[in-house]
C-alpha positions in Angstrom: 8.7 -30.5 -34.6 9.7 -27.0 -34.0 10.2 -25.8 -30.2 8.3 -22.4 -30.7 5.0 -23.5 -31.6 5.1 -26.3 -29.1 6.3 -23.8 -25.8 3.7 -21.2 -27.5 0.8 -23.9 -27.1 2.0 -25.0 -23.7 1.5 -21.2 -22.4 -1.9 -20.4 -23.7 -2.6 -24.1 -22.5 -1.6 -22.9 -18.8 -3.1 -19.6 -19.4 -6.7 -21.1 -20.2 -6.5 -23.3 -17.2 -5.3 -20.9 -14.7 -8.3 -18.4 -16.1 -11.1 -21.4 -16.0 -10.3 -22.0 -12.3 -12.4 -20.5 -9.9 -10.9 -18.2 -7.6 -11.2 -19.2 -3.8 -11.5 -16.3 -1.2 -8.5 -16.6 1.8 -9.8 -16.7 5.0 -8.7 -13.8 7.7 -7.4 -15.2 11.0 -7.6 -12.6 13.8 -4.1 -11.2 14.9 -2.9 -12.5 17.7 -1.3 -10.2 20.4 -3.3 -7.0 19.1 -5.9 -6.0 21.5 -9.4 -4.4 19.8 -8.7 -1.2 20.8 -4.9 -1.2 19.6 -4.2 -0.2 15.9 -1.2 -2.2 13.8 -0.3 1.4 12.3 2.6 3.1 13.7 2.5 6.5 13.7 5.4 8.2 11.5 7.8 9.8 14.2 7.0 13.5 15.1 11.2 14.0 15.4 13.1 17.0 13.8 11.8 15.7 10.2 8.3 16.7 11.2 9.3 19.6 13.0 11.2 21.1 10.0 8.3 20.3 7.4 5.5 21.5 10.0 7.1 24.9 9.4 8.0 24.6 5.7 4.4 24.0 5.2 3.1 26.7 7.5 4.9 28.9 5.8 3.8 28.2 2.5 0.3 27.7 2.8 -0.6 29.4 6.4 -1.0 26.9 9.2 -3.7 24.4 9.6 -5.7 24.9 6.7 -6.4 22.2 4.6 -3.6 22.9 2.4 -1.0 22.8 5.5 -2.4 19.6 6.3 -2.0 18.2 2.5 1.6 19.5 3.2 2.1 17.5 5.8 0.5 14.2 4.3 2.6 14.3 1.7 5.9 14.5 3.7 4.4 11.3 5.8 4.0 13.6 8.8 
């Protein structure tokens, strides 16, 4: 018997099986150590990197407009 139709069978074998099973939900367990008022984001650092691109950007598109502040997204400040 040849080895390619055998491994071949084996897969779409597995595959059927692994789509027929039902999926099971995971279950969230609250964080421990974060409070409810405290946020697990960390805010990027506002250091000269920020600084620089809060000027770029103003300078492009004007400051505070809704392009300056697309500006800014996009440089993760």
């Amino acid at each position: 018997m040849r080895l390619a139709p055998l491994l071949a069978a084996s897969v779409v074998a597995i595959g059927l099986t692994a789509a027929a099973s039902t999926p099971q939900a995971a279950t969230l367990a609250p964080l421990k150590g974060v409070g409810t008022n405290q946020s697990l984001v960390t805010k990027a650092g506002y250091g000269r990197y920020c600084w620089r691109w809060r000027h770029i950007c103003a300078r492009r598109w004007g400051w505070g407009n809704w392009r300056h502040r697309r500006c800014m997204i996009n440089h993760g400040c």
